[in-house]
C-alpha positions in Angstrom: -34.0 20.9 54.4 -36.2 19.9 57.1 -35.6 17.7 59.4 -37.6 14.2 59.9 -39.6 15.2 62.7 -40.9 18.3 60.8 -41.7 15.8 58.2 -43.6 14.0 60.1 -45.6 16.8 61.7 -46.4 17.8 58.2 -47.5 14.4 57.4 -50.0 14.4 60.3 -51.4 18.0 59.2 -51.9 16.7 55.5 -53.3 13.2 56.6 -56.2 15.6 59.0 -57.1 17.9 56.2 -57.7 15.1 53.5 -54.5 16.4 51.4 -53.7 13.0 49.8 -51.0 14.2 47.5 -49.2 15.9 50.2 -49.3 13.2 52.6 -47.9 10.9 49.6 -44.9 13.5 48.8 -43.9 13.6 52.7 -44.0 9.9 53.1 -42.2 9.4 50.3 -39.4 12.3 52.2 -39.8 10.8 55.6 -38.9 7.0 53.7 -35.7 8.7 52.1 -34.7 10.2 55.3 -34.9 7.1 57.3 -32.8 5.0 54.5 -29.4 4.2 55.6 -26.5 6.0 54.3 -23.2 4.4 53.1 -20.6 4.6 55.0 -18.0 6.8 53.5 -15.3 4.6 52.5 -12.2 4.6 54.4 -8.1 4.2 52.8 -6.6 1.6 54.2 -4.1 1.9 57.0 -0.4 2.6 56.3 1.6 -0.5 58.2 5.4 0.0 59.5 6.1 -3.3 57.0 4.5 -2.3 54.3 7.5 -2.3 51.2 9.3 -5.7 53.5 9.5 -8.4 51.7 8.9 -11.8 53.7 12.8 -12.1 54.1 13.2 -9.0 55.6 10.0 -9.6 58.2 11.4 -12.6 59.3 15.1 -10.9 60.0 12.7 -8.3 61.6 10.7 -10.7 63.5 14.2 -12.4 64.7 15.9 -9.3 66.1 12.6 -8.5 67.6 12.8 -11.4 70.1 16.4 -10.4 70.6 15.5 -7.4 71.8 12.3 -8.7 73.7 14.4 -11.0 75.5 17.1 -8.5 76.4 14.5 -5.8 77.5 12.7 -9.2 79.7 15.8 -9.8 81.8 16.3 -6.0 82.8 12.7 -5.6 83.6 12.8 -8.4 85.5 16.1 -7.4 87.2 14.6 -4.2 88.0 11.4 -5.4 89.5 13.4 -8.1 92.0 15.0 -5.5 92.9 11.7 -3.3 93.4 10.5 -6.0 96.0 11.6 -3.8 98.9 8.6 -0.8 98.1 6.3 -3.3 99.6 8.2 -3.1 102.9 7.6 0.6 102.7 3.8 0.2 101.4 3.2 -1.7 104.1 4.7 1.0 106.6 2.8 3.2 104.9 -0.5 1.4 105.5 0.2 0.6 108.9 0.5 4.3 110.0 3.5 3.9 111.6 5.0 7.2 112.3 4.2 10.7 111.5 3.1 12.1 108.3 6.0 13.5 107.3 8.0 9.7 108.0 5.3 8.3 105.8 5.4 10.8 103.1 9.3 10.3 103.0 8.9 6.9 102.4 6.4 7.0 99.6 9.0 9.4 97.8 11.3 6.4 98.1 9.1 4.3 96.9 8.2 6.1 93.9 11.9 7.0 93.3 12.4 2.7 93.5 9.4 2.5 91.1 10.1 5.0 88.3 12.9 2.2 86.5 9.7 -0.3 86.9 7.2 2.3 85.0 10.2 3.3 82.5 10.2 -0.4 81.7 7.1 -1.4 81.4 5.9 1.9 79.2 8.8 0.4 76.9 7.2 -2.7 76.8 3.9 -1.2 75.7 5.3 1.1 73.0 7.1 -1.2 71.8 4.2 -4.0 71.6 2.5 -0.9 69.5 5.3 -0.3 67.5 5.5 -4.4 66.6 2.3 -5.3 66.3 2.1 -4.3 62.4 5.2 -7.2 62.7 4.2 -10.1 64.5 0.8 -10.2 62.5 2.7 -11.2 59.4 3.5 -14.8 58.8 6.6 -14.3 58.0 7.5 -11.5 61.1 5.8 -14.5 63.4 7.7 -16.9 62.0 11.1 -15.0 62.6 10.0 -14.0 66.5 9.4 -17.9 67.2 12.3 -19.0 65.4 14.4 -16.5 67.7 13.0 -17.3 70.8 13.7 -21.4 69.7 17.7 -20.3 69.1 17.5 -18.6 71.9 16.3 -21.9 73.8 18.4 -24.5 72.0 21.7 -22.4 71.7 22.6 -22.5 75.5 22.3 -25.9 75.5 24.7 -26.8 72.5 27.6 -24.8 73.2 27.4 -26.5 77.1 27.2 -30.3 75.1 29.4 -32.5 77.0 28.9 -30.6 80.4 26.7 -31.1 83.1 25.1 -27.7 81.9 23.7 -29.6 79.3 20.9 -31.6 80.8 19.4 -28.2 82.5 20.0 -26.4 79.5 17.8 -29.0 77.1 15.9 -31.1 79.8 14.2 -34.5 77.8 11.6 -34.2 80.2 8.1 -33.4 80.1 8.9 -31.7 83.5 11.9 -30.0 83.0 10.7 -28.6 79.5 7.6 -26.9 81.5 10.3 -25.4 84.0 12.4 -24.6 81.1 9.4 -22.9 79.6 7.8 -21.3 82.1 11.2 -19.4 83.0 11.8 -17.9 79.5 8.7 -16.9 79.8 9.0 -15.1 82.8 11.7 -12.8 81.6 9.6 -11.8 78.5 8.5 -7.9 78.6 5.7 -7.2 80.7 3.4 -4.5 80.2 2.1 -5.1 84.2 2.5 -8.1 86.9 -0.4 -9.6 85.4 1.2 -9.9 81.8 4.2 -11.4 83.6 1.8 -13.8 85.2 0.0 -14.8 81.5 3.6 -15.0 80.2 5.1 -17.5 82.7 1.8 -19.7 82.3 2.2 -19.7 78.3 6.0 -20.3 78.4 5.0 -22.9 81.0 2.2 -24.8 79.2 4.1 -24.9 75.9 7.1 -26.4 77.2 5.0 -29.1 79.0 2.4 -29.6 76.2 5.2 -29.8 73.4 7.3 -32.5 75.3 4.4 -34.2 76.4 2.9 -35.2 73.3 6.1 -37.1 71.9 6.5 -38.4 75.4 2.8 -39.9 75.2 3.0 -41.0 71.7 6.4 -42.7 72.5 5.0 -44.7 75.2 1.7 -46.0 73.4 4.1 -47.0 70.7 6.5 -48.8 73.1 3.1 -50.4 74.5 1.9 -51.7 71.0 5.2 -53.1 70.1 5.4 -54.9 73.7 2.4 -57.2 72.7 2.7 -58.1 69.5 6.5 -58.7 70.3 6.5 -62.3 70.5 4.3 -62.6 66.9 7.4 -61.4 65.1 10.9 -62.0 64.2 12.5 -58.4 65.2 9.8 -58.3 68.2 11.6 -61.3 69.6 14.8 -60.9 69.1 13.8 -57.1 70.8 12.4 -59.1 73.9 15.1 -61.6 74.2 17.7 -58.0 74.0 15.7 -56.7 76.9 16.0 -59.8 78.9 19.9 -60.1 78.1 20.8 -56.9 79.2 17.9 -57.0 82.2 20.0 -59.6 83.3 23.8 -58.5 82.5 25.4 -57.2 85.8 27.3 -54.6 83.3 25.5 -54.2 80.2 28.5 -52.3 78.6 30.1 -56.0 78.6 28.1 -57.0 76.2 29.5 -54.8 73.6 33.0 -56.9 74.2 33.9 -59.0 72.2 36.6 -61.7 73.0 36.5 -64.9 70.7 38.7 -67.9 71.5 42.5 -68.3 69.8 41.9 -72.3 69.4 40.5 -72.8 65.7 37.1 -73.9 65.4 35.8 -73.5 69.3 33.1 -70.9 69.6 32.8 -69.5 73.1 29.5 -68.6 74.9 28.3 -64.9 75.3 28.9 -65.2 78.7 32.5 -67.1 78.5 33.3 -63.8 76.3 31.8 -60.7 78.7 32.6 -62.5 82.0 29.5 -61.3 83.1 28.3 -63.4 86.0 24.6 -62.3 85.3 24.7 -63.4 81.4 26.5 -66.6 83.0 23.4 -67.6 85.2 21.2 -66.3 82.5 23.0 -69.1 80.3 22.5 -71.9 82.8 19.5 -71.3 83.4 18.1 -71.1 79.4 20.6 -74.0 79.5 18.5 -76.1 81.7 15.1 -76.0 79.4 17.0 -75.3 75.9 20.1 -77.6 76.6 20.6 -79.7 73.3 22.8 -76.5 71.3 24.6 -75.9 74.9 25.6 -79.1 74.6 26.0 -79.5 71.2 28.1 -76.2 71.5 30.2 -77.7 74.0 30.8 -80.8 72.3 32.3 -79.4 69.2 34.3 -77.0 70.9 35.6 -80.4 73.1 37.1 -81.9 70.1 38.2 -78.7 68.4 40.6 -78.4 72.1 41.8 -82.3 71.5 41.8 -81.7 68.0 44.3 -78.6 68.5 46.5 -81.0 71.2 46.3 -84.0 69.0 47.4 -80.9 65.9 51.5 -81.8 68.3 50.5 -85.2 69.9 49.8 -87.0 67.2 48.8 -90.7 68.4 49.9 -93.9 68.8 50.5 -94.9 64.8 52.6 -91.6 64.6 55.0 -91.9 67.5 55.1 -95.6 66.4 56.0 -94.1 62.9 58.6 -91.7 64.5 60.2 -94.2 66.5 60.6 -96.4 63.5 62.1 -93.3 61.5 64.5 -92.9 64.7 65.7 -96.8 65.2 66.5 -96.5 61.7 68.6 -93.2 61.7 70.6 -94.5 64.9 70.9 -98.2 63.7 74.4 -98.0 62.2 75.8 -96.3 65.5 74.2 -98.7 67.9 75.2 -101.7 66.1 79.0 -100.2 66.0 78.4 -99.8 70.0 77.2 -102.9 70.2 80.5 -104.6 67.9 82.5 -102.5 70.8 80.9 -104.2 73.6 81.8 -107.3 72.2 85.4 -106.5 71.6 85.2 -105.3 75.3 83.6 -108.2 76.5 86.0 -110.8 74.3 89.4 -109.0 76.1 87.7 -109.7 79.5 87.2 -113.4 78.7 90.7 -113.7 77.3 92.1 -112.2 80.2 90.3 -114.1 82.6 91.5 -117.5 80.5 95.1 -116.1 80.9 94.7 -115.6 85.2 94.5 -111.8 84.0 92.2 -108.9 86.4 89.5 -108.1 83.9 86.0 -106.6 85.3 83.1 -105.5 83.1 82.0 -104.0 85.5 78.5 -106.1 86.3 79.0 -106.9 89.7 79.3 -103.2 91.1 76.2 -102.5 89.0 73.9 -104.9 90.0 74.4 -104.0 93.5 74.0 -100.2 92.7 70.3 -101.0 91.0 69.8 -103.5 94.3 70.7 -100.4 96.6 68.3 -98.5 94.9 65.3 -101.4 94.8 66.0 -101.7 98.6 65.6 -97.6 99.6 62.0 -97.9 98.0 61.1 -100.6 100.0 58.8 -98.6 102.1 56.6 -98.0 98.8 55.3 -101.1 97.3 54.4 -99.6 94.2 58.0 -98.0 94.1 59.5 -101.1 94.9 57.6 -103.6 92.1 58.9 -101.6 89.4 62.8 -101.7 90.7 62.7 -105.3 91.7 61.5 -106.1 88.2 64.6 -104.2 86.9 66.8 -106.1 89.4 65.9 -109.0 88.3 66.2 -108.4 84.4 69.6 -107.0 85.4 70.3 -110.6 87.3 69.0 -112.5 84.5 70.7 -110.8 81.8 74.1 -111.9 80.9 77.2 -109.8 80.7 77.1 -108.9 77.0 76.4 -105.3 75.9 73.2 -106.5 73.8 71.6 -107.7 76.9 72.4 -104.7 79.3 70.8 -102.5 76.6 67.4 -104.3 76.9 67.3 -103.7 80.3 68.0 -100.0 79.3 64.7 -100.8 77.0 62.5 -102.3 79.6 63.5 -99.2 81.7 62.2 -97.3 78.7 59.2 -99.2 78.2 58.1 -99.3 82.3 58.4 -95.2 81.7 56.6 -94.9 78.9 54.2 -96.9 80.2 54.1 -99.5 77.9 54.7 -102.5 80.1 50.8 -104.4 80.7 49.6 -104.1 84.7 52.9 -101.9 85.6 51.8 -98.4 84.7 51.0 -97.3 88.0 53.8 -98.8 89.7 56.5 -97.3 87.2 54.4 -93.6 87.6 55.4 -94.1 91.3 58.8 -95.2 90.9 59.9 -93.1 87.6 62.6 -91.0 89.6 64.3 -94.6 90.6 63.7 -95.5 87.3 65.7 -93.2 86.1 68.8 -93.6 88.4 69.1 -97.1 87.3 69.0 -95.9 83.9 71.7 -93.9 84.1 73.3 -96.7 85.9 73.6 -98.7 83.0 74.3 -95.8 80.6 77.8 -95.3 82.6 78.5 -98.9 82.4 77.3 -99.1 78.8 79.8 -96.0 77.6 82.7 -97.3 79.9 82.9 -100.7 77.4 81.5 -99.3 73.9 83.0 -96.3 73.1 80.6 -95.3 70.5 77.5 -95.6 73.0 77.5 -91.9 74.2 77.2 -90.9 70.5 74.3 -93.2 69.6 72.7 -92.1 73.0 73.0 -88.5 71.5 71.5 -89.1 68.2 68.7 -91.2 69.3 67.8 -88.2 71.9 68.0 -85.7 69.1 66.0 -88.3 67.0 63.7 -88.7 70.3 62.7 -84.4 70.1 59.9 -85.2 68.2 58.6 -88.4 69.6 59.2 -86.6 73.0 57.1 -83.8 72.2 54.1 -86.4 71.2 54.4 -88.5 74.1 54.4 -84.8 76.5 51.1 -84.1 74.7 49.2 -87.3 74.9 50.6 -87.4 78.7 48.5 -84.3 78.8 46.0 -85.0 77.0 45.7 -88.5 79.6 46.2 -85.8 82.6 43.4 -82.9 81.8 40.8 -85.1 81.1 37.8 -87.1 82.6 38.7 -90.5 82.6 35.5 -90.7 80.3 35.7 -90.3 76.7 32.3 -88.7 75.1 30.3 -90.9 74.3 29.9 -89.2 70.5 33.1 -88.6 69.1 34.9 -91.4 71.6 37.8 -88.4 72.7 39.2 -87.3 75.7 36.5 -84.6 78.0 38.6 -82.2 78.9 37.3 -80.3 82.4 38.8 -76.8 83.4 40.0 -78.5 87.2 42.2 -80.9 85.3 43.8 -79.0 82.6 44.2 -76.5 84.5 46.4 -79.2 87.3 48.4 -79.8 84.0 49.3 -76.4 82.8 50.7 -75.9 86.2 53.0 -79.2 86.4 53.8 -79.2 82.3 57.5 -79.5 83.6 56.8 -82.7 85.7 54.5 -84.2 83.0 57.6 -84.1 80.3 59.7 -85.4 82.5 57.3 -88.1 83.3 56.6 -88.7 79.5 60.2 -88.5 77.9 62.3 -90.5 81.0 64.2 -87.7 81.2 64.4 -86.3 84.6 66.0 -82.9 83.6 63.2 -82.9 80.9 61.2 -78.8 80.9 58.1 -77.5 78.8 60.1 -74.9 77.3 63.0 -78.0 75.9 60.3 -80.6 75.0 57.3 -78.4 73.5 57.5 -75.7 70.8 56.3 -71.9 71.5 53.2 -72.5 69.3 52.4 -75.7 71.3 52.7 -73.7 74.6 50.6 -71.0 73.2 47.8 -73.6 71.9 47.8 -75.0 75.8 47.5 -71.5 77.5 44.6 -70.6 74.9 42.9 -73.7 75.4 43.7 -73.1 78.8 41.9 -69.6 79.1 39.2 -71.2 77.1 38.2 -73.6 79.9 38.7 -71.2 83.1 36.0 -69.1 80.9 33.8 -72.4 80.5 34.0 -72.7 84.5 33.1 -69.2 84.8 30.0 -69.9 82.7 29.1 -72.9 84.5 29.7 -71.2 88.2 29.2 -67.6 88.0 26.2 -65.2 89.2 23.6 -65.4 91.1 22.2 -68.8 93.2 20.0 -70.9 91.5 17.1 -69.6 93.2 13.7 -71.0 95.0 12.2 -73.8 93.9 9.9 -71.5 92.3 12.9 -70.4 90.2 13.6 -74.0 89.4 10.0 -74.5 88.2 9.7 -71.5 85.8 13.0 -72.5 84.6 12.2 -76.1 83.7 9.1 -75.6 82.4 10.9 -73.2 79.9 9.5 -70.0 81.5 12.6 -67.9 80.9 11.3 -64.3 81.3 9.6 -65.7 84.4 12.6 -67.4 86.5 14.5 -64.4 85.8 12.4 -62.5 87.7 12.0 -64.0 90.2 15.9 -63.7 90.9 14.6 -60.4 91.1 15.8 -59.1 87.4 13.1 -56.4 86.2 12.6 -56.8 82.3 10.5 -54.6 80.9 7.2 -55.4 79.0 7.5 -59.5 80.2 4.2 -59.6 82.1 2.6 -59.2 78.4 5.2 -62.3 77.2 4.2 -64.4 80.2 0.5 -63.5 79.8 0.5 -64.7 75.8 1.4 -68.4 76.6 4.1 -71.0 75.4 3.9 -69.4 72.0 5.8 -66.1 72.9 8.0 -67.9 75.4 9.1 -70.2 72.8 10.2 -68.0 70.4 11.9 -65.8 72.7 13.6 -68.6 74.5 14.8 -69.4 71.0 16.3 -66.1 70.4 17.8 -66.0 73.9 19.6 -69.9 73.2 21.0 -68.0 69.2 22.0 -65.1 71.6 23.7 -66.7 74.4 25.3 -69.8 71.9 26.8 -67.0 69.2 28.4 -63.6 70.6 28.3 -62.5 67.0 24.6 -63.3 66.6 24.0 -61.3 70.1 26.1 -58.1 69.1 23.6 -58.0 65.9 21.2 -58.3 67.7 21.3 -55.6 70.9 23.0 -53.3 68.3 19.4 -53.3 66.6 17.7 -53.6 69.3 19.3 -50.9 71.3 17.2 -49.7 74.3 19.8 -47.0 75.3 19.0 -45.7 71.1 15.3 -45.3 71.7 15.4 -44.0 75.5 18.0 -41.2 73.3 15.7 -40.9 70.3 12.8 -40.5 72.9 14.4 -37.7 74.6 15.6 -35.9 71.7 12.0 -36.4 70.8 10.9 -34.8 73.9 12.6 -31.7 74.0 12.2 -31.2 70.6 9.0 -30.6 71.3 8.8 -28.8 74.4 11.5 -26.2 73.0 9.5 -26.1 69.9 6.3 -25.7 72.4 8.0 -22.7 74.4 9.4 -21.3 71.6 5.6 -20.9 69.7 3.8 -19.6 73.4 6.7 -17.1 74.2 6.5 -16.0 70.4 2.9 -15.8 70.5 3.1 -13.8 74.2 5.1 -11.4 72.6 
């Protein structure tokens, strides 16, 4: 067959010598010559996976970063440790020594260098051999899965070491470290695929945790201004200034509610937290009327709780009535003795006879002991009084036993214009009381016995007048204005708790009188609840920080919460956006902080769903979630 250029020369003979049909014919050859031929078609390529199904690739593609990774370390074990043939290159190419010391050290060299070449000729037959692999999905798939395990696996079996934050770092920067060293002990082909591998580990770890970190912090930015538009975006803002302001924010998940029914302590009387407490004063001095309210009601539930053993005047009048009733029969049979006594004394004195009641000696023992309070003249009103009832009285047993009354009454306080006086005196009081007890037993038999049941019958009455002594002692002097009782204050209750002994003595005329004989165990434990109750109240009111500069005490007046906390120097994050948005946003978070600070069960609801400790964790799982997941795809696609 001739060839195209013979055609052609044929074509130019014909064309000269006017051979039209031959010129057509070769043409014609010369056009079917130049046509392109098909290509002859081609079988398609056998593949190593060919006959897997996807399971089996992705097992495949699995033990294949396995082995990557086990092959990466030793190669990059060996070439550390091949470092040292650029000491001898650089002998070498300094021309130090003789020919034959050079040439010895390039056998060295290549000796170090042959574990280095054995590697990375691996690498590359084994990149061959898995190539038919890794371009299946599912062979991908299992090679990026195994390099993630690889990743997170380390770091869950160290959970609860301090292994644990290297092993899965939650930041963007420690997920590009973490990265770009997996990367690094991948299989390497030559130092400049060790180079491209560290750079891809690198940039996925820092790419994958730094898009969840970003997206995180525009979302935490969007949420920080509309905040104060919302219900939960308030309450979040108030939780942020709380625990800004807490000097221990794990306090605020105690809980310690009061023991006295119906008073409901403060957030900071419960955590004893001295920043919550000056974070309550000062939301206190714009929002006061709940504080106050608060405190109120949880006043009267305290007197309310006294009052539950006191009583007041109609019941110890009541009791005392029930008790002159019960003793009646034995005083009047005392009383019947006296006379008997008193009638033989007359009688004898009618017959010459030595008779003595007794009277003389003891109006100069209760004159003895008027004269050794002389140098008191409160001391000494009260005893001269009882000297001269005792001097005015007569000698029958009936009339010595109203002076035993009036001694009652001065102790009890019940004697107009002579309360102060018989406070003063009550230890004399008593001695001439017991004066007249001796003489009164000495000429009625019966009196001891009446004396006993009256004090038996007296327990109860006792325990009332102890209580309202207290109540008299632990208070203000000023009864509130609203409900008209008794203002307790921490200073003074807590002066009565410590002299409880000396107040029932004072209250029952008994010198011998104790707390533990007069009260019951539940009335003690209602005082040292009530007690702890208002040494919490004083911490509240006196705990923490100073009150500030006066720019303090201008934010916190004109009700700019947020802002007088910072400037005690309290950080709280996203308030410049509150303070920026007005009165509006203050408002409602100064509301949420007063429903906070006023109810410890309200606040625990609240930080619990408001947790910023929960979204800094969800963050960071966030974070390395992605920048494991980012490694993971780079090393997986490296390889």
């Amino acid at each position: 067959m001739a060839t195209l250029a013979e055609l052609e020369r044929a074509l130019v003979a014909a064309d000269a010598a006017g051979n039209t049909e031959d010129a057509r014919a070769l043409a014609q050859a010369i056009a079917a010559q130049r046509q392109p031929k098909a290509a002859p078609k081609m079988e398609p390529r056998a593949r190593a996976t060919d006959g897997m199904s996807s399971f089996d690739r992705f097992r495949a593609g699995v033990g294949k970063s396995l082995v990557d990774t086990v092959t990466g370390l030793a190669q990059a074990t060996v070439d550390q440790g091949t470092r040292v043939t650029g000491i001898g290159d650089a002998i070498i190419n300094s021309g130090v020594g003789n020919e034959g010391f050079r040439r010895g050290i390039q056998q060295v060299n290549d000796v170090w260098r042959k574990p280095q070449r054995y590697l990375q000729n691996l690498a590359a037959d084994r990149r061959a051999l898995d190539e038919d692999l890794t371009s299946t999905p599912a062979g991908f798939l299992g090679n990026t899965a195994g390099v993630l395990a690889q990743v997170v696996g380390p770091g869950l079996a160290a959970r609860g070491s301090g292994a644990a934050a290297t092993l899965l770092p939650t930041t963007v920067r420690g997920n590009a470290i973490q990265g770009g060293l997996l990367g690094y002990v991948q299989p390497a082909t030559s130092e400049g695929d060790r180079a491209v591998n560290t750079g891809l580990g690198g940039a996925g770890g820092f790419l994958g945790a730094a898009v969840p970190a970003a997206a995180g912090g525009a979302l935490r930015a969007v949420r920080g201004v509309a905040a104060p538009f919302t219900q939960k975006g308030a309450e979040a803002t108030a939780a942020r200034v709380v625990r800004g302001f807490a000097a221990d924010p794990s306090t605020l998940a105690n809980r310690a509610p009061s023991a006295v029914p119906d008073v409901q302590r403060t957030l900071a009387e419960e955590t004893l937290d001295p920043g919550i407490a000056q974070l309550q004063r000062t939301v206190a001095a714009k929002e006061g009327a709940p504080f106050d309210l608060l405190r109120r009601g949880n006043n009267a539930a305290r007197v309310g709780a006294i009052r539950g053993f006191a009583g007041d005047e109609a019941d110890i009048a009541a009791a005392e009535a029930a008790r002159n009733a019960s003793t009646e029969s034995l005083r009047e049979q005392a009383f019947a003795e006296g006379a008997d006594t008193l009638a033989r004394k007359q009688q004898a004195s009618a017959l010459m006879m030595p008779a003595s009641s007794g009277m003389t000696q003891l109006r100069q023992g209760i004159r003895e002991i008027a004269r050794s309070g002389a140098d008191n003249p409160s001391v000494q009103s009260a005893t001269n009084a009882v000297s001269r009832a005792l001097d005015q009285t007569g000698d029958s047993v009936g009339g010595l036993y109203n002076v035993r009354k009036y001694i009652g009454d001065l102790l009890n306080g019940r004697v107009a214009g002579d309360d102060a006086s018989a406070r003063a005196a009550s230890r004399e009081l008593i001695q001439m009381r017991d004066m007249i007890d001796q003489n009164l037993s000495q000429r009625a038999p019966s009196f001891p016995q009446y004396l006993d049941a009256y004090r038996s019958a007296s327990e109860p009455i006792n325990r009332m007048q102890a209580g309202q002594e207290l109540l008299k002692r632990s208070s203000s002097g000023v009864a509130d204005p609203t409900t008209g009782l008794e203002v307790l204050t921490p200073a003074a209750f807590g002066r009565s708790v410590r002299n409880l002994d000396q107040i029932s003595a004072g209250a029952t005329g008994f010198s011998k009188a104790s707390a533990d004989k007069v009260f019951q165990p539940s009335d003690l434990a209602t005082i040292g609840n009530i007690n702890d109750d208002l040494a919490r109240q004083a911490f509240a009111d006196t705990a923490g920080r100073g009150s500030g500069s006066d720019t303090f005490q201008k934010l916190a007046t004109n009700g700019d919460i947020i802002g007088a906390v910072q400037e005690l120097g309290v950080n709280i994050p996203g308030s410049g956006v509150i303070r920026m948005l007005g009165s509006a946003g203050r408002d409602r978070v100064n509301r949420q902080l007063v429903e906070i600070l006023t109810d410890p069960a309200r606040a625990q609801e609240v930080l619990r769903r408001a947790s910023a400790s929960d979204r800094r964790a969800i963050q960071g799982v966030l974070t390395a979630m992605g920048g494991e997941s980012g490694t993971a795809l780079a090393v997986g696609s490296s390889n």
